[in-house]
MARBA-3410 file (N, C-alpha, C, O; in Angstrom, 1 decimal):
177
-56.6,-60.3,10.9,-57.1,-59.7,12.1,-58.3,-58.9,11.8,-58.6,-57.8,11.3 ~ -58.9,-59.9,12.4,-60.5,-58.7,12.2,-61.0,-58.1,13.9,-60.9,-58.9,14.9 ~ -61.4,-56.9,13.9,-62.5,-56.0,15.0,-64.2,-55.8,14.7,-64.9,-55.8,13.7 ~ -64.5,-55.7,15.8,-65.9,-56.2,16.1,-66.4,-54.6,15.9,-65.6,-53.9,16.5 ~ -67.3,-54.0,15.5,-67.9,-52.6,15.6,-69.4,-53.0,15.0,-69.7,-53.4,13.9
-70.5,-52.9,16.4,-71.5,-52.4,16.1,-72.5,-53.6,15.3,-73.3,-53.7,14.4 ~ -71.7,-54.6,16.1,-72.1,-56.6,15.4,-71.6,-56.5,13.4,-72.1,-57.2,12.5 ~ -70.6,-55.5,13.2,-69.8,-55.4,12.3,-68.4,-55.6,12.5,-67.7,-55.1,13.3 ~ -67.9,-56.8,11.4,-66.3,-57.1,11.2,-65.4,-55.8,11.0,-65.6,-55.7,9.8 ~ -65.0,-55.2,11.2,-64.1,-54.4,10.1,-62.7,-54.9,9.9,-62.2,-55.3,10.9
-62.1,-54.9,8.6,-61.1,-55.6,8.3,-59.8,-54.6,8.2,-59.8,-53.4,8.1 ~ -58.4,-55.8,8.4,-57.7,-55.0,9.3,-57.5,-53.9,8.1,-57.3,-52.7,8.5 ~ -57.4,-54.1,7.1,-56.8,-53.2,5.9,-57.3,-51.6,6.2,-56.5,-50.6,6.4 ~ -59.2,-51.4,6.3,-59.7,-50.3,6.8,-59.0,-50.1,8.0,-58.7,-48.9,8.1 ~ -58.7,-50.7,8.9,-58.2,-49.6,10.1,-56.7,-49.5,10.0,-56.1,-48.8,10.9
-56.0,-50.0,9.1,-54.4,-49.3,9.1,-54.7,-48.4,8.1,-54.2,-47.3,8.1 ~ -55.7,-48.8,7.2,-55.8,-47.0,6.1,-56.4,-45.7,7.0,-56.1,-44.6,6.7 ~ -57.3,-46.0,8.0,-57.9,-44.9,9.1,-56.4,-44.3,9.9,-56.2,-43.1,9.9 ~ -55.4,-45.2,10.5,-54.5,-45.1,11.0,-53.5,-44.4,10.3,-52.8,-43.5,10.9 ~ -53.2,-44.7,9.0,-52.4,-44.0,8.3,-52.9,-42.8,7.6,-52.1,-41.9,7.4
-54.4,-42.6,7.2,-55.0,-41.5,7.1,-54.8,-39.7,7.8,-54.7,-38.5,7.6 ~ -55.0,-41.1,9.4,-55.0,-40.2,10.7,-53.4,-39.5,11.3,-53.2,-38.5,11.9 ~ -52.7,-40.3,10.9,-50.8,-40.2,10.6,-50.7,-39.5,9.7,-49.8,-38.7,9.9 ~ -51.1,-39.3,8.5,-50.4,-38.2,7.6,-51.6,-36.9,7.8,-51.4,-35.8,7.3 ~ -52.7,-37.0,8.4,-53.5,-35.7,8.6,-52.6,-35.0,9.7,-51.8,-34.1,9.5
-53.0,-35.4,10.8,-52.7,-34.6,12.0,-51.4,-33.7,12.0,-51.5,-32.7,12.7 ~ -50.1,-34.0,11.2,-49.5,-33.1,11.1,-49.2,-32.0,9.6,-48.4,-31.2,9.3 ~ -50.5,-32.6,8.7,-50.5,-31.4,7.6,-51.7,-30.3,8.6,-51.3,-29.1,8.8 ~ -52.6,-30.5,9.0,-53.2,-29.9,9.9,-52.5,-29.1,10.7,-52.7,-27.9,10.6 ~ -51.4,-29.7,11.9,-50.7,-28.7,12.7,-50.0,-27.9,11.9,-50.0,-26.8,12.4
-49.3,-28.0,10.8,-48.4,-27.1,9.6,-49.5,-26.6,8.9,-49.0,-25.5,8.7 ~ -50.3,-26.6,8.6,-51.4,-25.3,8.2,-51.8,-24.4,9.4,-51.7,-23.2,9.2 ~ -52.2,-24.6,10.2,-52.3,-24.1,12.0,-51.2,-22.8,11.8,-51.4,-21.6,11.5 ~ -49.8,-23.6,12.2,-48.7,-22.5,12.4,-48.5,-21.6,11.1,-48.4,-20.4,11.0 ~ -48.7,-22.7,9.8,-48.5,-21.2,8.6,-50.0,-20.2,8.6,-50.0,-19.3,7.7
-51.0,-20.3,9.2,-52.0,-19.3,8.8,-51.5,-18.5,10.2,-51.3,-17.3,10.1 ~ -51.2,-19.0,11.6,-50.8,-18.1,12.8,-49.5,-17.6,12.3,-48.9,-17.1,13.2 ~ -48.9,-17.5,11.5,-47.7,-16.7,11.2,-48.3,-16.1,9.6,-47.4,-15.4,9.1 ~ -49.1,-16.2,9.0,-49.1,-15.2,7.4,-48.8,-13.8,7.4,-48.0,-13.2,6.7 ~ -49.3,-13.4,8.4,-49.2,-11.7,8.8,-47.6,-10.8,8.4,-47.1,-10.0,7.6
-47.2,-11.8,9.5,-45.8,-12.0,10.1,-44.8,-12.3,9.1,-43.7,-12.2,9.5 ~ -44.8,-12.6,8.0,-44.0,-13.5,7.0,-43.9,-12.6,5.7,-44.8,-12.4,4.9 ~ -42.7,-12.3,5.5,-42.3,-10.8,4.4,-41.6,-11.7,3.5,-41.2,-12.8,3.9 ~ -41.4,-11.2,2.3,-40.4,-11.9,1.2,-39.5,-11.0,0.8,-38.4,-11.3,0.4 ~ -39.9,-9.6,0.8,-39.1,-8.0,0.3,-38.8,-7.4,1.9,-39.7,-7.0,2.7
-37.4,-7.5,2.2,-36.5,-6.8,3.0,-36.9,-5.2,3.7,-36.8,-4.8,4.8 ~ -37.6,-4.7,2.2,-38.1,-3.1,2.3,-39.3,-3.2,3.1,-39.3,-2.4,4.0 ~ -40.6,-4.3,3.0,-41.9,-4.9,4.2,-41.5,-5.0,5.2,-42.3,-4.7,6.1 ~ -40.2,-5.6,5.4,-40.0,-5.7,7.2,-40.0,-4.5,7.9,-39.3,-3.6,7.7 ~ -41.2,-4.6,9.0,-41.0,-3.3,10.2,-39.7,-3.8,10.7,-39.4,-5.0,10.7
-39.0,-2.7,11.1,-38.2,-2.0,11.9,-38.2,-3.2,13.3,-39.3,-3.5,13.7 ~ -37.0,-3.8,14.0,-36.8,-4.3,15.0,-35.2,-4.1,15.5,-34.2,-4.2,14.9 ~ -35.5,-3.9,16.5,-33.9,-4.0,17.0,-33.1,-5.6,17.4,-32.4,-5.8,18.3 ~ -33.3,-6.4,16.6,-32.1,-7.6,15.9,-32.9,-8.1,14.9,-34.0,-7.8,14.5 ~ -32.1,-8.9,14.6,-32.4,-10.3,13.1,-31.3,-11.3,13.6,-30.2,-11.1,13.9
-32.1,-12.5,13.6,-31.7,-13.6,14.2,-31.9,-14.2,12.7,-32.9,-14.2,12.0 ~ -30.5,-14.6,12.3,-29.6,-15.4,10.9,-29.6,-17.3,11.6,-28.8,-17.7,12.4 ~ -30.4,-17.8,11.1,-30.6,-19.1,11.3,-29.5,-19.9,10.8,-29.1,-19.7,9.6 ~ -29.0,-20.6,11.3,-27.4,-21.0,10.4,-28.1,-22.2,9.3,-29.3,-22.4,9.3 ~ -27.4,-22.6,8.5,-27.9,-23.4,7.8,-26.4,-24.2,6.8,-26.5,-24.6,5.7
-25.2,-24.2,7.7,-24.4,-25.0,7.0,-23.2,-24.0,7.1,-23.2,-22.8,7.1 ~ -21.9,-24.9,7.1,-20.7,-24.0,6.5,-19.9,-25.2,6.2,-19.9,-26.3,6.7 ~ -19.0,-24.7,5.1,-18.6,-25.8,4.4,-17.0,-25.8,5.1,-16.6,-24.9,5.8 ~ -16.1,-27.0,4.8,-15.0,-27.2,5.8,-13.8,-25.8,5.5,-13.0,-25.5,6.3 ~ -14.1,-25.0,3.7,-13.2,-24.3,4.0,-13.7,-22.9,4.6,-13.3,-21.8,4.4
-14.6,-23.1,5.3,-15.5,-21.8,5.5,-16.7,-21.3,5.2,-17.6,-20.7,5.8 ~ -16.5,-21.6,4.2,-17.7,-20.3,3.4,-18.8,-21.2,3.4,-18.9,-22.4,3.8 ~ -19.9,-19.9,2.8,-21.2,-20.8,3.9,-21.9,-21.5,2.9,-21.6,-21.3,1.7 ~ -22.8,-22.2,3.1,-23.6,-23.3,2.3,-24.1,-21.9,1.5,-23.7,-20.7,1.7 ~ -25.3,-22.3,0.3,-25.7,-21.1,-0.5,-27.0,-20.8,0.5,-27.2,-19.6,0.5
-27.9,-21.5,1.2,-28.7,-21.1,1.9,-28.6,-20.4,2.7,-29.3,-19.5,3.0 ~ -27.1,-20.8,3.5,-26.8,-19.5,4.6,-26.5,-17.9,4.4,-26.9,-16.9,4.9 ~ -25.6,-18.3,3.2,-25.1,-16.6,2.2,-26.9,-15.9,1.8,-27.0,-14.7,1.8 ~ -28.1,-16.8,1.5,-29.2,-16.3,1.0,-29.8,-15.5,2.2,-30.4,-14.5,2.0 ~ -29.5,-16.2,3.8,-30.0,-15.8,4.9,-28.7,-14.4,5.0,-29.0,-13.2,4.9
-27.7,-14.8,5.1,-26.8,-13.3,5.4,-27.0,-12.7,4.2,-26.7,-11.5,4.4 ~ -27.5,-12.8,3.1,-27.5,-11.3,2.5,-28.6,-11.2,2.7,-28.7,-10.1,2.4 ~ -30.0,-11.6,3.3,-31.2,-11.0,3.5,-30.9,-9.8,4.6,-31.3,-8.7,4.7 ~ -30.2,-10.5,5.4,-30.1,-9.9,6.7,-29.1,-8.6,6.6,-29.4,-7.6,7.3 ~ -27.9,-8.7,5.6,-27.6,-7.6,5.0,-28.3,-6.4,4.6,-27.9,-5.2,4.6
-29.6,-6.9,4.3,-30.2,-5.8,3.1,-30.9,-5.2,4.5,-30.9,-4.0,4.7 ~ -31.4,-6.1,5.2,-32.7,-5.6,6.2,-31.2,-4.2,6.7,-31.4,-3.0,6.5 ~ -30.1,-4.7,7.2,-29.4,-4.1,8.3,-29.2,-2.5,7.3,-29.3,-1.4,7.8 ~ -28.8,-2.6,5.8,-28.9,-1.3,5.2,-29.4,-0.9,5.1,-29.0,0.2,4.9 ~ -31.0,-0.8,5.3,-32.0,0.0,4.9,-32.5,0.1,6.3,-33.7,0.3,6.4
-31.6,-0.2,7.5,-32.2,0.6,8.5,-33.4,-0.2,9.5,-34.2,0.3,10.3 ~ -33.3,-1.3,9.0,-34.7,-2.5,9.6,-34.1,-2.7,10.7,-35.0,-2.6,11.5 ~ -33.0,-3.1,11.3,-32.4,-3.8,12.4,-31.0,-3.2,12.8,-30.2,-2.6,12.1 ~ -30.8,-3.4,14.0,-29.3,-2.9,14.7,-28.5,-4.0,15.2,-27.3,-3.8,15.3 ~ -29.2,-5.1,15.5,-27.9,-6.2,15.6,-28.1,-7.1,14.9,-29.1,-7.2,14.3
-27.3,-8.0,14.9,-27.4,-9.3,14.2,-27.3,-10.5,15.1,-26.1,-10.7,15.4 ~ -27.8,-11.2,15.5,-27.7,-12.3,16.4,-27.7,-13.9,14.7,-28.6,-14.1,13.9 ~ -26.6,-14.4,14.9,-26.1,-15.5,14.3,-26.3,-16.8,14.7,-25.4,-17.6,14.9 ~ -27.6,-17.1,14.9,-28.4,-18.5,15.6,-27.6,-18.8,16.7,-26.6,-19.6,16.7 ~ -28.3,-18.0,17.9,-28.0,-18.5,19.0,-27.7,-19.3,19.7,-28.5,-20.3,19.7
-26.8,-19.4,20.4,-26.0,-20.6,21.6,-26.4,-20.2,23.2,-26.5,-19.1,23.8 ~ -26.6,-21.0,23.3,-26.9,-21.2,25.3,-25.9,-22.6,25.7,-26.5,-23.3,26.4 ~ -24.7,-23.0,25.5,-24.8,-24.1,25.8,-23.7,-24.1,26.8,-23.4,-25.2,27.0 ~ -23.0,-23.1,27.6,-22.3,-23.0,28.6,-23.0,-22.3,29.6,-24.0,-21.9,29.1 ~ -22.8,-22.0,30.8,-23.1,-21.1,32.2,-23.0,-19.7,32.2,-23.7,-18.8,32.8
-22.0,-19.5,31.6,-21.3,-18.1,31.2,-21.3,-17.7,30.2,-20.7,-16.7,30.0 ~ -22.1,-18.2,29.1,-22.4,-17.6,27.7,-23.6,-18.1,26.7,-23.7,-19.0,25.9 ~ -24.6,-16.8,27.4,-26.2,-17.3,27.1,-26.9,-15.6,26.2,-27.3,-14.6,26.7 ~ -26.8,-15.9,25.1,-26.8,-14.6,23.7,-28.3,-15.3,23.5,-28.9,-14.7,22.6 ~ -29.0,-16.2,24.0,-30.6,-16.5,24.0,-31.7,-16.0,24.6,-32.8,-15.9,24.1
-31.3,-15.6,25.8,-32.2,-15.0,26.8,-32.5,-13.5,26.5,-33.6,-13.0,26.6 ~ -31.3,-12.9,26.1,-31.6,-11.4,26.0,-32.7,-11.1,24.8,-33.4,-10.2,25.0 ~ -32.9,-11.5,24.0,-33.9,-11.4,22.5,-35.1,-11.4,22.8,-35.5,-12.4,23.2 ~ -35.9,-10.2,22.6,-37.7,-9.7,23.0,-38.2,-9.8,21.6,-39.1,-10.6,21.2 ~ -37.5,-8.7,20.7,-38.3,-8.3,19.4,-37.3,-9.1,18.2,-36.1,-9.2,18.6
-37.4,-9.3,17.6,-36.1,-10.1,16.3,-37.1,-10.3,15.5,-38.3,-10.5,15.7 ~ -36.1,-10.1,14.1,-36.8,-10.3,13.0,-36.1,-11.4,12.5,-34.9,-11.2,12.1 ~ -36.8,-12.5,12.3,-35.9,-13.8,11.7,-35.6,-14.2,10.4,-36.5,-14.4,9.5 ~ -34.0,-14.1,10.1,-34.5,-14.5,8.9,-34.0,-16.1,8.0,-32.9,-16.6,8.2 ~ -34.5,-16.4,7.5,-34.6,-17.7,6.9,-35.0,-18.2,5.6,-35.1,-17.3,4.8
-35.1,-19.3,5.2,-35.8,-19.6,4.0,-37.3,-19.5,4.2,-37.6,-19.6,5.4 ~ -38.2,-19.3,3.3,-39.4,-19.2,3.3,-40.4,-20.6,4.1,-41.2,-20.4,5.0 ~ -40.1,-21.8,3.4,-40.3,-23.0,3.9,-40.2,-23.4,5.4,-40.7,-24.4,5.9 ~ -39.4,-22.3,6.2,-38.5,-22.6,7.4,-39.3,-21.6,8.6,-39.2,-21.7,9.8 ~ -40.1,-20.6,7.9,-40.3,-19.2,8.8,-41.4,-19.6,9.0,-41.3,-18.8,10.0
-42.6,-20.1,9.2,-43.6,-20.3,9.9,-43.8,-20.6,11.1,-44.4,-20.0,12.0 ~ -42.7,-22.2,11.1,-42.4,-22.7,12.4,-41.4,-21.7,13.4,-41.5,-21.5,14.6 ~ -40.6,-21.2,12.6,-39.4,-20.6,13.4,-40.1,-19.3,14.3,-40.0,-19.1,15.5 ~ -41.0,-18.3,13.1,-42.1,-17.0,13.8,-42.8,-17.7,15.5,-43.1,-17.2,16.5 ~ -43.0,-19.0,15.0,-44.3,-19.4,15.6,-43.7,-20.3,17.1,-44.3,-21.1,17.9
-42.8,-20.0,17.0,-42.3,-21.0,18.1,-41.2,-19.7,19.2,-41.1,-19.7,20.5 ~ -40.5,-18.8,18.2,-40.5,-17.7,19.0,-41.9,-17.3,19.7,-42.3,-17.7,20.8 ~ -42.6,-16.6,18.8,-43.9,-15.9,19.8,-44.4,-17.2,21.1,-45.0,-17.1,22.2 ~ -44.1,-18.1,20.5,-44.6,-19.3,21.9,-43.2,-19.2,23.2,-43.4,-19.7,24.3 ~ -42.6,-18.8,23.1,-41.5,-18.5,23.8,-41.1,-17.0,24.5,-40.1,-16.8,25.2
-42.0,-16.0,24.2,-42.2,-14.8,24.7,-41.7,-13.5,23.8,-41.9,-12.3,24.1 ~ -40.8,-14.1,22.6,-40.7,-13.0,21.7,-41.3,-12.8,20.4,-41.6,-13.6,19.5 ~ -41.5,-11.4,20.3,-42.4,-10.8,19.5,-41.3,-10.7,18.2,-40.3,-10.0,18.0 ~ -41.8,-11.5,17.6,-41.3,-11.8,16.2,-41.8,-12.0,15.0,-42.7,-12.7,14.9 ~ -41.3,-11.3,13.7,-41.8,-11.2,12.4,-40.7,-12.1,11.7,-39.7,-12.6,12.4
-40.8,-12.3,10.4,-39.9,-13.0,9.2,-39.7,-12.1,8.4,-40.5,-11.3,7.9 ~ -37.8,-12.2,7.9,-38.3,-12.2,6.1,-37.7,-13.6,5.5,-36.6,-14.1,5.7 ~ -38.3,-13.9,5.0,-37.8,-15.4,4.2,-37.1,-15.3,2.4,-37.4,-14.9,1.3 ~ -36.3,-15.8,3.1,-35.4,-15.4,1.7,-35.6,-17.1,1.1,-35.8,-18.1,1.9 ~ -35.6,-17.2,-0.4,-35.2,-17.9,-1.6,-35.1,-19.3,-0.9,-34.1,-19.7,-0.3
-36.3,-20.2,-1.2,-36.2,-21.6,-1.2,-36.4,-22.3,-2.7,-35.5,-22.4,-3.5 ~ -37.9,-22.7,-2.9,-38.0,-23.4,-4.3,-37.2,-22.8,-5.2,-36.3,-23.1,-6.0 ~ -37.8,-21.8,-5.0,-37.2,-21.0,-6.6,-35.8,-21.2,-7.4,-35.5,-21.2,-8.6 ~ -34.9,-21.2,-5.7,-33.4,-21.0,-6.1,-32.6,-22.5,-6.4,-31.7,-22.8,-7.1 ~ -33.5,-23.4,-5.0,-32.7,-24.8,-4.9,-33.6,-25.7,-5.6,-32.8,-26.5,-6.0
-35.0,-26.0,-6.1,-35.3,-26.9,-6.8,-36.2,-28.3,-5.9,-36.3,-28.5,-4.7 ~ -36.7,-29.0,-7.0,-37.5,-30.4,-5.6,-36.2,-30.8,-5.0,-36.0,-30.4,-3.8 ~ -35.3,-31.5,-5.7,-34.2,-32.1,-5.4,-33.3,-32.0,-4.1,-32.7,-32.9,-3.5 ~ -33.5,-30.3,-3.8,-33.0,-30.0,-2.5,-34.7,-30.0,-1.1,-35.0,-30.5,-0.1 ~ -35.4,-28.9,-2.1,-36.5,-28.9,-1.1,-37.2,-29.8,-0.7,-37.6,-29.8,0.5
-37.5,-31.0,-1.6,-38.9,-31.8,-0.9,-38.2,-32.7,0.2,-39.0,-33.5,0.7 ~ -36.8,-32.7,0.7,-36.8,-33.5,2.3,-36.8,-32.4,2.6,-38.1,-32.3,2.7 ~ -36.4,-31.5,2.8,-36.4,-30.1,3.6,-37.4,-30.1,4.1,-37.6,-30.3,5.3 ~ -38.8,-29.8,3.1,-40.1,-28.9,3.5,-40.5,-30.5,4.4,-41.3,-30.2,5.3 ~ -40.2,-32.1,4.3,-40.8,-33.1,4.9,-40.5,-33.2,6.3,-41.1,-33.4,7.4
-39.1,-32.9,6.0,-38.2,-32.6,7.4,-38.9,-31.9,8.4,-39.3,-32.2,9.5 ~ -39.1,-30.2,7.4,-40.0,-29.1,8.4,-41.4,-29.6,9.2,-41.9,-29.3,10.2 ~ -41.8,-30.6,8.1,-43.4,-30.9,8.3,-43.3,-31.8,9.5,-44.3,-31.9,10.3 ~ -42.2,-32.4,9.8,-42.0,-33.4,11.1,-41.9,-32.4,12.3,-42.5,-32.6,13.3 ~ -41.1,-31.4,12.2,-40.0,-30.5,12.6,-41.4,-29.3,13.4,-41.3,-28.8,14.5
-42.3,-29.2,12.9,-43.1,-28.6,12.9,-44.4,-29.0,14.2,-44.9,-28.4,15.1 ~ -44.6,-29.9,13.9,-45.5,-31.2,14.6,-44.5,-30.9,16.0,-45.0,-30.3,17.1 ~ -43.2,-31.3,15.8,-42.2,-31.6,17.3,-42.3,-30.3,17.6,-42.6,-30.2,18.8 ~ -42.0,-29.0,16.9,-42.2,-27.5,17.8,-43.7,-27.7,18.5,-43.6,-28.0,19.7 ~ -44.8,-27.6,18.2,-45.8,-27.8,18.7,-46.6,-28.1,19.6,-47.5,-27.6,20.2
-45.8,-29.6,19.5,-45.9,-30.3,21.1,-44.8,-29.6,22.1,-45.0,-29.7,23.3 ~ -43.9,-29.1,21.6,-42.6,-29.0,22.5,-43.5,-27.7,23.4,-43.7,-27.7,24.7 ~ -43.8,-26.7,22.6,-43.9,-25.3,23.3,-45.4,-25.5,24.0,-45.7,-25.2,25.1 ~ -45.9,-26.2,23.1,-47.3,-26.2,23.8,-48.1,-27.7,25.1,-49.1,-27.7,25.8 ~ -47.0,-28.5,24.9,-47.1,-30.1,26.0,-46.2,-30.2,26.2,-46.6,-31.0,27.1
-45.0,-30.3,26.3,-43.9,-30.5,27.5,-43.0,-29.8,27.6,-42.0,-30.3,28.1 ~ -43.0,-28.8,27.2,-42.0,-27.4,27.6,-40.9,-27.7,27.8,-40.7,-27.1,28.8 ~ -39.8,-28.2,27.5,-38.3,-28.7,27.8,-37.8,-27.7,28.0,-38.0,-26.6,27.4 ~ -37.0,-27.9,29.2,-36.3,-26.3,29.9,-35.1,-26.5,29.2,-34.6,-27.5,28.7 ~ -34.7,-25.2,29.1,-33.3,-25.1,28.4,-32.2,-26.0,29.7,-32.1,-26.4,30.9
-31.5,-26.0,28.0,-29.5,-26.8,28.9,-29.6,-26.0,29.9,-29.9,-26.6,30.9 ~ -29.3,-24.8,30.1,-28.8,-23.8,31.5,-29.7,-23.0,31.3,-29.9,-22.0,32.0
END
């Protein structure tokens, strides 16, 4: 399959490599976007986080006898540390809206989120698109879990990222209730 440009062939190979060029740009581009609009915002030391009244604990797994994946325990002791030294007064445990009579989503203005490092760009950045004033601290990704665990994770985010983007910013999906 050849196209006509400019009393020029171009062959199809150049326009699926422009096409796939244009497919893996456009969303390293939007994931640079949201991580430079969230740098400010994004702490690694517990002791850097200003002061907010919650910290929103991102779930990230629990295993069947309970206890939590190692990323979640990295997120609850972050959120530990912030709550000892005085950073935060409640803890919101990744919020649920999914009934009429029990919505722990709506009330949250200021929160400080916390997460894996890899995870807080999007998450800062999609709060503040949603009307709350929100910082990070990002607790322990590469360092602790390795490629093995992170590189679907951070590809995952990189998709995950692109889809917040459009969501907050072109078609706004109203909440379940």
């Amino acid at each position: 399959m050849k196209f006509i440009r400019n009393n020029r062939i171009l062959p199809r190979h150049l326009i699926l490599l422009a096409l796939g060029c244009t497919t893996l740009l456009i969303p390293l581009l939007l994931k640079s976007f949201v991580d430079a609009a969230t740098k400010a915002d994004r702490y690694a030391q517990a002791e850097s986080v200003p002061a907010k009244p919650v910290a929103v604990v991102f779930g990230a797994g629990v295993y069947a006898d309970g206890t939590p994946s190692p990323m979640l325990a990295d997120r609850v002791n972050g959120t530990v540390e912030l709550y000892r030294q005085g950073k935060i007064r409640k803890l919101l445990m990744t919020g649920d809206n999914s009934t009429h009579d029990y919505d722990e989503v709506s009330t949250i203005t200021h929160a400080v989120l916390v997460t894996q490092r890899y995870h807080l760009p999007r998450a800062i950045y999609t709060c503040r698109q949603l009307g709350i004033d929100a910082l990070g601290l990002g607790t322990p990704d590469w360092e602790t879990y390795g490629a093995w665990i992170m590189v679907p994770c951070s590809l995952r985010e990189l998709i995950s990222t692109v889809k917040a983007v459009w969501q907050v910013n072109i078609t706004r999906p109203r909440p379940t209730f």
